[in-house]
N, C-alpha and C positions, 0 to 999 in steps of 0.2 A: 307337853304342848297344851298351853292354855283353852280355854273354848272361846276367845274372841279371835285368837288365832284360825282355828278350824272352821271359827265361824266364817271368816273369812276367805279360808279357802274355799269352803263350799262355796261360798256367793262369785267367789272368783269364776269356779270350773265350771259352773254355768253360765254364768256366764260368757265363759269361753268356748262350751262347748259345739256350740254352731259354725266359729272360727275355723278355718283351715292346718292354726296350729294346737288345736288342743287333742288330736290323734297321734301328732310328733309325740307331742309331751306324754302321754299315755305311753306308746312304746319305750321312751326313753326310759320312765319309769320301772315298768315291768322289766324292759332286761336289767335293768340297774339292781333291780329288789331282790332279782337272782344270783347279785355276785359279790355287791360292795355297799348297797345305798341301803339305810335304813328305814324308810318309808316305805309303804306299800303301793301297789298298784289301784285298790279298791279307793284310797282319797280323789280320784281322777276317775276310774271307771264308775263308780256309783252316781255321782252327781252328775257325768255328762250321758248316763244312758235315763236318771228320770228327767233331764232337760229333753233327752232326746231320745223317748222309747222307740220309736220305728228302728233305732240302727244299734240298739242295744247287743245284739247277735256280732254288728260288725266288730264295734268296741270289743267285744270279749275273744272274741278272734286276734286280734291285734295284739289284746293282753298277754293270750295265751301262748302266741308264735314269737313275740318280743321276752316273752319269761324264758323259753325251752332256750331261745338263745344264749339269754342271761346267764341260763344253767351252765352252761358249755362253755363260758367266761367263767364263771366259778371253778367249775371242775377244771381249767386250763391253770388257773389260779395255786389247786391245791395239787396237782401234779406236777408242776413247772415252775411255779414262781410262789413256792412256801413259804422258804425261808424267807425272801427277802416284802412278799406282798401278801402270804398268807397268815404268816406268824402278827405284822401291825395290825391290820384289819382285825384277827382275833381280838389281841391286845384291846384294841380301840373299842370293840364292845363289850370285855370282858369276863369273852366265854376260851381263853387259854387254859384254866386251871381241871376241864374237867375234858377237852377237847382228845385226849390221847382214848379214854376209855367212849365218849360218843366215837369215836371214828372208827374202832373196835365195833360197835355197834353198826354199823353201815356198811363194814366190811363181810359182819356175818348176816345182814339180814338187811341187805342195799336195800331191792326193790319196795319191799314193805314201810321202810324208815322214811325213805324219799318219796314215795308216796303220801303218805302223813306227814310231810314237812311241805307241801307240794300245796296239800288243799287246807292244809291248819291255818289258820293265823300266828303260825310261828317264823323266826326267821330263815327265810328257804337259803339265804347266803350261806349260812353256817355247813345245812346240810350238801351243798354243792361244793364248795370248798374242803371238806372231811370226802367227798366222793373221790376226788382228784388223786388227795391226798394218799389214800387206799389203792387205788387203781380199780375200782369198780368200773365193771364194762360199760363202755357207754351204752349201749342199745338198753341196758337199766336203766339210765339216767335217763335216757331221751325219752323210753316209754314210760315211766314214772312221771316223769316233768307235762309231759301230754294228758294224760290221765288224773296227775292230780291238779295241778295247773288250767286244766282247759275245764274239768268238772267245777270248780270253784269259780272259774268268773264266769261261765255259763248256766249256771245255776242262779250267779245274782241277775246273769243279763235274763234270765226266764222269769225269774221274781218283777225286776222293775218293767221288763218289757208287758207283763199283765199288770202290776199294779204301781205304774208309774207315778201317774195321778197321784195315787191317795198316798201314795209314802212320799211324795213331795211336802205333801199337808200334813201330814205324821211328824216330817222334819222339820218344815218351819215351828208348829205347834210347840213341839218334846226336844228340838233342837239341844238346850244343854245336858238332858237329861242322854242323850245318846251318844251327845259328845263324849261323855262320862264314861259311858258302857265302852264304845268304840277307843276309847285312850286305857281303858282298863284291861281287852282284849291285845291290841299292839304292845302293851307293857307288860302283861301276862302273858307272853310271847316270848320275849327275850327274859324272864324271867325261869321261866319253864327248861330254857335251853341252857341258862346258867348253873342252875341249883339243882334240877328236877333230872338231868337226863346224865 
């Protein structure tokens, strides 16, 4: 994703964020980012809580109860519908060739794994879908996905809700310079989950 793209989107979601539908599109995201969509939820929560720090807290609420659900499309995904909707989704990112030994992984040490898939900047799809796949309990998935899901975008809504202001002007300022960083964290993401785990 270029940075005049990004650039754009940021100016967009500010733009949008006062609109009545840019909290759709927030949830739609975060559950999406839970099961099958590759973008993250923080391209939409970041820029509409420094357009609009007072409801920063609601934004990360939203993110956090549209993720948990997301999770629960994943995990339905990799219990139920593997072969036919878990097996292309892997394919389509990837990460099939190492997916038998990560799910192995999740199966002996769920809560920990999905937790750290939950608040990382990694793909939380992956991990949701290998949860299914295993038959991890859900009340693991659910209190993992709460815990690390609602710690991460509560954390950022605490950050911009104090320092909205000035990382607006941070970003206009350093703009391609973060673009950079924040494309190098999303691709060192699915990087991580391909080769690394």
């Amino acid at each position: 994703m270029g940075t005049l793209v990004l650039r754009r989107l940021y100016d967009w979601t500010l733009a949008k964020a006062a609109g009545p539908g840019a909290i759709k599109w927030l949830a739609f995201i975060s559950f999406a980012d839970s099961s099958f969509f590759p973008i993250p939820p923080d391209v939409m929560q970041i820029p509409m809580s420094i357009a609009r720090p007072e409801k920063s807290f609601r934004y990360a609420a939203v993110s956090t109860v549209a993720s948990v659900c997301g999770a629960l499309l994943g995990y339905a995904i990799g219990a139920l519908l593997f072969k036919t909707i878990g097996v292309p989704l892997l394919q389509l990112y990837g990460y099939e060739d190492r997916f038998v030994a990560f799910a192995a992984n999740i199966k002996a040490h769920g809560f920990w794994w999905m937790l750290a898939f939950a608040f990382l900047p990694i793909p939380y799809k992956v991990a949701t879908i290998a949860a299914g796949s295993v038959g991890l309990g859900l009340p693991v998935l659910i209190a993992a996905s709460i815990l690390g899901r609602g710690g991460r975008f509560f954390l950022v809504a605490l950050v911009l809700r104090r320092y909205g202001d000035a990382a607006q002007v941070i970003i206009d300022k350093y703009f391609h310079q973060l673009a950079l960083v924040a494309t190098g964290l999303f691709v060192g993401g699915f990087v991580i989950v391909r080769y690394a785990l």
